[in-house]
N, C-alpha and C positions, 0 to 999 in steps of 0.2 A: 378414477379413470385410468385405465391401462394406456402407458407410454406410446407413443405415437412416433415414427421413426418414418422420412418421408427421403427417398433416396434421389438428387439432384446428379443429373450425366452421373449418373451409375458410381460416385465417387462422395459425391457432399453428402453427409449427414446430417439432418436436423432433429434433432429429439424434443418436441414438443411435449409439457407439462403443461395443464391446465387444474393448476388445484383448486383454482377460484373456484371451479364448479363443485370437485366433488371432492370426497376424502379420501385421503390415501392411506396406505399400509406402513406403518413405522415400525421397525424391528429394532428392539436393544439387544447391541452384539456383542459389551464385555460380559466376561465371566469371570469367575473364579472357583474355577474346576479343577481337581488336584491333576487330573490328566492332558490340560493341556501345557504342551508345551512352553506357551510362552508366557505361563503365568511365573516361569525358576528363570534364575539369574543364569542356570547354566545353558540356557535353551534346549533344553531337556527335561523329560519326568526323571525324577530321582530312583536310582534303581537299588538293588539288594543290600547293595556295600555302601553307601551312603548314607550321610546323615542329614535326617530332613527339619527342615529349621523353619520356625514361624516366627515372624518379628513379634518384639514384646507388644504392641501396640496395634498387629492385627484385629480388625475390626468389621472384616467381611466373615461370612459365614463358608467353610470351606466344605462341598459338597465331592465324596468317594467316591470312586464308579463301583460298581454292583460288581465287582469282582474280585480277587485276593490281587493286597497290595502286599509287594516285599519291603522294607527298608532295614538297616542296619538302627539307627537310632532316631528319633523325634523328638523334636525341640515343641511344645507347643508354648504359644501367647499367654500371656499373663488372661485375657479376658473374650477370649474368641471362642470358635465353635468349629468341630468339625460333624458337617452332618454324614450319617450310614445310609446308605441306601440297601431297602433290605437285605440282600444278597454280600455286602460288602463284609470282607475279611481283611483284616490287617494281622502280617508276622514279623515279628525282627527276628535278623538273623541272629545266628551262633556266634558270628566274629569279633565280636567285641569282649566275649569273654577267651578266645582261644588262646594261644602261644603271640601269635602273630601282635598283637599288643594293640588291639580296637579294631574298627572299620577302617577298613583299603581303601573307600572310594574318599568322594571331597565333601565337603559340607553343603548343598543346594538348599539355597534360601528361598521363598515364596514370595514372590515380587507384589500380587496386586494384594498390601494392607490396608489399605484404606477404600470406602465405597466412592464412587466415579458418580459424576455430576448428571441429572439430567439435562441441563442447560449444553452440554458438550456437541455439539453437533457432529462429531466422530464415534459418536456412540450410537447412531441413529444409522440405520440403513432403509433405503425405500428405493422400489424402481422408478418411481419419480421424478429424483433429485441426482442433479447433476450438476459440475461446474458454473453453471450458469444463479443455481438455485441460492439466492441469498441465504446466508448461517442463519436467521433465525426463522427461518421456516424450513429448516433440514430436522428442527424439532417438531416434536406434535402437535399439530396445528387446531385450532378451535374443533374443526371435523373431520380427524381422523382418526386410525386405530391404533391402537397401541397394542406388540407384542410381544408376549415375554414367554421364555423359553423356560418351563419347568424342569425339564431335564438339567438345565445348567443353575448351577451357582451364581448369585449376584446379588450387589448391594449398592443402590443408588440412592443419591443427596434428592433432595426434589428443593426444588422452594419455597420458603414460607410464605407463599400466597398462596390460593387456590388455583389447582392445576386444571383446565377443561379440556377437554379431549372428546371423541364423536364415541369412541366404546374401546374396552380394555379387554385383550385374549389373554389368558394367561393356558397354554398347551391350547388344546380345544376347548376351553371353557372361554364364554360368554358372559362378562359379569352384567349384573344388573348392579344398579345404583346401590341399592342393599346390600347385594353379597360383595360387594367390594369395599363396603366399608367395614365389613365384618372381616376380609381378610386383612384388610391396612391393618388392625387391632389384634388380629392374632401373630401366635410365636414366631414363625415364619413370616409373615409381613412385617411385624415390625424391625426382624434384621435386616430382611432384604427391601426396607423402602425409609429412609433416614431423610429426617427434617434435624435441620439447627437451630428448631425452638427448643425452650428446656423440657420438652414434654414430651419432645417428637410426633406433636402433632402434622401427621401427612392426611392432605387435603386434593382430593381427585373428582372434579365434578364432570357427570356423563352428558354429553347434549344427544342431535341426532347426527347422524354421518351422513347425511346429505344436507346439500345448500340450498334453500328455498329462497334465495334471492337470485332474481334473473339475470342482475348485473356482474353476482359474485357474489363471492364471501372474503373474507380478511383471513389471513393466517392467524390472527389475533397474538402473535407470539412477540408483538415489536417492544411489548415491555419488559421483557427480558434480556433486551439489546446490551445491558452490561454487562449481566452474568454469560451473554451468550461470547458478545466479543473480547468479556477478559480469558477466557479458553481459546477462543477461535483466533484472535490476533498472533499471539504466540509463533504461529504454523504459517503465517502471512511470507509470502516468496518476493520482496518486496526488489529484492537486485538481478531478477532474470525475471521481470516482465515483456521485455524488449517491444514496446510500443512507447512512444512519443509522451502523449498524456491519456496516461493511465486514469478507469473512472472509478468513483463507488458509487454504487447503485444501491439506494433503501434498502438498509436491512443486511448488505452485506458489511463483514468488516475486516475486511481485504481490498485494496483497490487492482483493480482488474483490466487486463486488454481485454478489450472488445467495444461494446454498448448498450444502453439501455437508452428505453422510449418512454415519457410519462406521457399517458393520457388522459385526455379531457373528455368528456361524453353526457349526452343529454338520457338524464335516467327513463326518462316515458320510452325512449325508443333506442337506448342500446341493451342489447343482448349477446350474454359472456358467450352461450353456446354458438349463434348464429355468428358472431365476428372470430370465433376460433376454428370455425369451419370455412369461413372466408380465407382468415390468413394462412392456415394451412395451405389451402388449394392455390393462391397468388403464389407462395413461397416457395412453390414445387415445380411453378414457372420457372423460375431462375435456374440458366441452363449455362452461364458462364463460369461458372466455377468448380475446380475441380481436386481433389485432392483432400481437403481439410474436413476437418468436422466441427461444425459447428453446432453448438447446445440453446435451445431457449425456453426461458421458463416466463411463465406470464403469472402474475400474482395483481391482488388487491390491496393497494396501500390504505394504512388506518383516514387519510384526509378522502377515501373514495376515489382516488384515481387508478388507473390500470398503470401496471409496470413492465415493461418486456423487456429480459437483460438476455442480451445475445452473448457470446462467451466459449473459445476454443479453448481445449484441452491437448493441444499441440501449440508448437510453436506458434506465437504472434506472427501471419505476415499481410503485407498490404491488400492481398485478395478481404480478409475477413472485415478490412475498412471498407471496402466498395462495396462488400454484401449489403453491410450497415448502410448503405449510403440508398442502395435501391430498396430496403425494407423500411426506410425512410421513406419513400415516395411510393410506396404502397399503402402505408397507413395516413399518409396525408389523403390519397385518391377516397379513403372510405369518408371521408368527409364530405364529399360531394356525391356517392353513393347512399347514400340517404342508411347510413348505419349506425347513427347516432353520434357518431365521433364529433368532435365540436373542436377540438385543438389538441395537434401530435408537436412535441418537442423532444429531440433525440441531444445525448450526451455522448461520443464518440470519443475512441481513443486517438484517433488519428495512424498515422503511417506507424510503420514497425522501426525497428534496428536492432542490429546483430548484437547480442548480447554476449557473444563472446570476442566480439572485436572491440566494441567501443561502449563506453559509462556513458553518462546524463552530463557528469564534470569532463569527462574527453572530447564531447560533441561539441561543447559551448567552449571551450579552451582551442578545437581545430577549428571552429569558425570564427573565433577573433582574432586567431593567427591568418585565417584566409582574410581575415579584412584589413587587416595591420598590411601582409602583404602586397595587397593590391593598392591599400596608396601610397607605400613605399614607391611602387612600381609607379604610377601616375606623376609622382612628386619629379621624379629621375627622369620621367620622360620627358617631362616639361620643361627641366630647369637642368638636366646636366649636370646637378653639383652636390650629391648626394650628402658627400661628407658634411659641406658647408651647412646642409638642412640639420644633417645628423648632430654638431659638434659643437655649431655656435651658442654662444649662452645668452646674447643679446639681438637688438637689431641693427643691424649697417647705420641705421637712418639716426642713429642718438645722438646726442648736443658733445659738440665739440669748442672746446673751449684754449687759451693760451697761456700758458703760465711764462712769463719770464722776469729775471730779477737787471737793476741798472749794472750791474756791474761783474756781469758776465756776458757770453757771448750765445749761451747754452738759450734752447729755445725747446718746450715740450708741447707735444700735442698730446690732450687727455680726453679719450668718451666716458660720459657719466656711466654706461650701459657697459663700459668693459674696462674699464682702468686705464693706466698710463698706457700708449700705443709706440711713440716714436720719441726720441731726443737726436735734435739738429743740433751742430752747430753753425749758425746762419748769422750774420751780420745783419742789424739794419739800426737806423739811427729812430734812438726813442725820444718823440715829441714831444715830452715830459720833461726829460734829463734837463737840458738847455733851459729853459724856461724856470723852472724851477729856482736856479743856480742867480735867475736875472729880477726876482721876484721880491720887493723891499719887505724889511720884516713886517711892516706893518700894512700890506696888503692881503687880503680877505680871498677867497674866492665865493662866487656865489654857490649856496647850496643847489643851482641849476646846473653846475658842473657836470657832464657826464659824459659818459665813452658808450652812446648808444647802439655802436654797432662793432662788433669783431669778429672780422667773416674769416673763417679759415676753406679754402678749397678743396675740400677732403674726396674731390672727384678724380683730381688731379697726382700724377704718382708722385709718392712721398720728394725725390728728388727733385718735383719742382714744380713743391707747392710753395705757394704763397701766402702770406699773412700782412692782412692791410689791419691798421687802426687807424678809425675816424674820431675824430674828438667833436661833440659839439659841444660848446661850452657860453654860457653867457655871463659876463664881467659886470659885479654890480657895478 
């Protein structure tokens, strides 16, 4: 189905894919053609006075254009191929034999040696697919087309499973199930289409390119989700998302501003065409926003639910969360419209921020500093005595106790919670002393003896505090 592009206040973009229904057009876009430029390290085709170098280990098939190539010297691969197209001529120059002592130019190497994956989803182009489209259905999906450009050079990996696809062009040719197993196995197919069995057995099974299910179809591609995300994660923009919480959405494997919706649906009575004609025409309503563009791709998850991942290709900003928020409550209303919906749950990035002002560790570090601040600020308000909060290493309130010996005059006050505090010198007459002195050797005290109270006044300023001891003591 051709892109659907639906223009909100003359400024929002919504590019609607609907693959579920129908099959799309996949183009593979590397090559390895001696003519384009970015196939040489020097971002250039190697010209007269140059010498053109093939790695030992090249293993793409390298296709000529149908016209006279100049080069000074040619390095070819231990085990490669360059193909002629009929018309092609190749000349080395004279300069390497001349006075001049070899070729003047540089040595320009052939950069793509090795055959490029199918699973790569940068290899694939389709008007379809866009930011929004999960990596593994930027590949060829159960019902689409595959097409490949015989004019160009190229050589791609496939996987050892079987590949199903809706139908395969190769120029204008049309294969049938037949003739494409007969080119897999010829000279040219078998350069330009590599398996990592020992055999290279390459396996391409055709379906139809239309979807006979009314609900949808599945991309069928989700078991390729390693091979796809060990290419695709690589290329992941993971420190200039500038949204709050970032989602991933089935299938992709990137996490992404914006949003996706799963849904739930009763199969007797939902319908992929009639509900993609609905949300178009609801979402063309939406007349407050302006400026951004936003992409949506609708696909069919392997468990049968519908997936709708919303997705800018401009900055993250707060507009594309509120979009989110009202195509939220559009696909909830189909539920009470009798369109078979049975249960919408949306996963949202939430608010934006400025990614070149502030990190994920800046945001949470300026807001514990704003909360550290603000009870500093309350503490001071209340109490006046910032330092004393700040400084102290115990509490006021801890046990205070009396040390003094008979035979000095020296009197210490000690908190358990903060160490020695004060040394008096204070006079008072010890209750003990005398008694003691008056006490015959052969009197006992009771082990009821005891000093059960020794109040010191620590309310009181140091100058003139007091210390009382009580004795209770009972005499056997």
């Amino acid at each position: 189905m051709p892109p659907r592009t639906i223009a909100v206040a003359a400024a929002l973009l919504l590019s609607f894919s609907a693959g579920v229904a129908d099959g799309a057009t996949k183009k593979w876009t590397p090559n390895a053609d001696f003519e384009d430029p970015g196939n040489w390290d020097a971002g250039r085709v190697p010209s007269a006075i140059d010498v053109v170098a093939f790695q030992e280990d090249t293993a793409v098939p390298v296709v000529l254009p149908s016209a006279r190539v100049d080069v000074c010297e040619l390095v070819l691969p231990v085990n490669g191929q360059l193909v002629l197209e009929p018309n092609s001529r190749v000349f080395f120059s004279a300069s390497s034999g001349n006075a001049t002592g070899g070729c003047t130019g540089r040595t320009v190497k052939f950069k793509r040696n090795a055959p490029t994956e199918w699973t790569d989803p940068d290899n694939w182009s389709s008007e379809n697919a866009n930011c929004a489209t999960p990596h593994v259905e930027r590949i060829p999906c159960a019902h689409d087309t595959v097409a490949f450009n015989p004019g160009n050079s190229f050589s791609v990996v496939v996987p050892d499973v079987p590949i199903i696809v809706g139908a395969v062009k190769y120029g204008n040719q049309t294969f049938s199930q037949n003739e494409l197993n007969e080119f897999l196995v010829s000279d040219i197919g078998d350069q330009e289409f590599k398996s990592t069995s020992p055999n290279n057995d390459v396996s391409i099974k055709l379906t139809e390119m239309l979807c006979d299910d009314s609900t949808g179809c599945e991309c069928g591609t989700l078991e390729y989700i390693d091979q796809v995300c060990k290419l695709a994660s690589k290329r992941c923009d993971i420190k200039n998302l500038g949204c709050i919480s970032p989602v991933q959405p089935i299938g992709h494997c990137c996490r992404i501003c914006g949003a996706y919706f799963s849904i739930r649906y009763n199969p007797s009575k939902f319908d992929i065409l009639k509900f993609n004609k609905e949300f178009k025409t609801d979402t063309a309503k939406i007349k407050s926003y302006k400026k951004y563009k936003i992409f949506d791709h609708t696909g069919k998850l392997s468990n049968g639910n519908i997936q709708i991942v919303l997705a800018s290709d401009d900055k993250y900003v707060d507009e594309v969360n509120e979009f989110a928020k009202t195509v939220n409550s559009i696909l909830i209303s189909y539920i009470e419209r009798d369109l078979g919906i049975t249960d919408v749950e949306m996963f949202g990035s939430g608010l934006s921020y400025n990614v070149d002002g502030m990190t994920y560790g800046q945001i949470a570090l300026t807001t514990c500093t704003i909360i550290i601040s603000c009870m500093m600020a309350i503490i001071f308000y209340y109490t006046n005595d910032w330092k004393s909060f700040l400084f102290r290493s115990g509490s006021d309130t801890g046990a205070v106790f009396v040390k003094f010996e008979n035979n000095t005059n020296d009197v210490e006050l000690i908190n358990e919670s903060r160490g020695r505090l004060h040394q008096r010198k204070s006079s008072f007459e010890n209750p003990t002393y005398g008694a003691m002195e008056n006490l015959n050797q052969t009197q006992t005290f009771s082990d009821d003896l005891s000093y059960s109270h020794l109040a010191v006044s620590s309310m009181m300023p140091i100058n003139a505090m007091d210390v009382e001891l009580k004795e209770t003591s009972e005499q056997k």
